[in-house]
N, C-alpha and C positions, 0 to 999 in steps of 0.2 A: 504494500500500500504506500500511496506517497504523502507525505508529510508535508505538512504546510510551512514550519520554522524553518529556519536556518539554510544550511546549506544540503539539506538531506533529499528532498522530495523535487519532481520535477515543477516547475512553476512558471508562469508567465510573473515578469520581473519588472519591465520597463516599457512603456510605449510613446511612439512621438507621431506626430502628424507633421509635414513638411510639406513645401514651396520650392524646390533644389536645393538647396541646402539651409534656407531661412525654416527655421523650426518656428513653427505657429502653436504648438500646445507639445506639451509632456509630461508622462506622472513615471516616476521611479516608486515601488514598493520598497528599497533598501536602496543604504548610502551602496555610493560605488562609483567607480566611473564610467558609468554605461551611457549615459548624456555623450561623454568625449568618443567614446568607440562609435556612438551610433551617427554623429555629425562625420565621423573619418567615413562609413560608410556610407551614407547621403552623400558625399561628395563623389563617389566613385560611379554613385546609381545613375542611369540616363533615364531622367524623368520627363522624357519629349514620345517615349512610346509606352502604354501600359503593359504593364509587367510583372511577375510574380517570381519569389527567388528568394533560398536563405544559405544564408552563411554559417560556417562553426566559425566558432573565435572563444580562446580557452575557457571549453567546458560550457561553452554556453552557445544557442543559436541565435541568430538573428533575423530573424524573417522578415520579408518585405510585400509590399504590390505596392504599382503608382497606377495609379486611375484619372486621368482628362490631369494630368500636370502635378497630382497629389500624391506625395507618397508616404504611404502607412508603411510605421515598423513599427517591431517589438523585440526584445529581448526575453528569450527562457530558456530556462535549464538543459542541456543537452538532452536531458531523457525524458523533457517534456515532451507529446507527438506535437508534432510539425503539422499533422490536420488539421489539431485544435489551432492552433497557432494561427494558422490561416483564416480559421473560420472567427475565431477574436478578429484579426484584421479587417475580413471581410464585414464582420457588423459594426467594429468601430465606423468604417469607410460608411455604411447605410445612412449610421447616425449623423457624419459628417455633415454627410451628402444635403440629407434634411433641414441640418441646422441651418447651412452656412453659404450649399450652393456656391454661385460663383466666386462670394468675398473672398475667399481662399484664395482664390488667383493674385488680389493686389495688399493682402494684409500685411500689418507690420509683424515682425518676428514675438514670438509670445501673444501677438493679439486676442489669441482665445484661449488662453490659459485656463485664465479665473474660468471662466464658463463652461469649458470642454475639458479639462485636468481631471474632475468630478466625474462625470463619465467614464474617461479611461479607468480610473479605478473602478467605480461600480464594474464596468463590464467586464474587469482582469478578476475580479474576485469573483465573478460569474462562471469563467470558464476557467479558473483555475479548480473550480468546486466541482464540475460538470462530472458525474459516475462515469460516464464512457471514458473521459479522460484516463481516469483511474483504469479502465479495464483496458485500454487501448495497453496501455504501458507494459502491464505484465504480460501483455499477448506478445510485444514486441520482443 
């Protein structure tokens, strides 16, 4: 079974919503420097065509998709599934999508912090809880 403390259980960790590399929103579940590793990778991403795609980078994965110029990531455990991972992305991206529409295209960096940070956590503690998750892992 996977654990929710420390460093034991698979877990979605960190997510950020971006502009090319202008971060518009981000919530970290623990200190780190997952904010630095995730701009190194946003600057590598080509967010001019929609895209899906993760990375390992030590012990942890990175997952992404850019959608119309947006690009959703996250940070989780290596032995978090990469499904869930995506499927966190993918409903963070719905949520976006609803809130915020086009403003994303010309906002200033952080501009939806306060407003959308809140979210991210809610929906990280949603799918880090999710029973498939759990059963995915030990299948794997």
């Amino acid at each position: 079974a996977r654990t929710m403390s420390g460093g034991g259980g698979g877990a979605l960790i960190y997510a950020a919503v971006a502009r090319g590399n202008v971060v518009l929103c981000e919530y970290s579940s623990t200190a780190g420097n997952h904010a630095t590793v995730a701009r190194k990778i946003l600057a590598k991403v080509p967010s001019t065509s929609d895209a899906r795609q993760a990375y390992a980078y030590d012990r942890h994965v990175f997952a992404y998709r850019v959608t119309s110029g947006t690009t959703f990531v996250c940070m989780c455990d290596e032995s978090f599934p990469r499904r869930v991972a995506f499927a966190y992305l993918d409903d963070v991206e719905r949520r976006w999508s609803q809130a915020y529409g086009a403003r994303a295209q010309t906002a200033l960096a952080h501009a939806m912090n306060a407003d959308f940070a809140p979210v991210l956590q809610r929906r990280m503690g949603h799918f880090n809880n999710l029973p498939e998750a759990d059963t995915i892992s030990r299948v794997q």
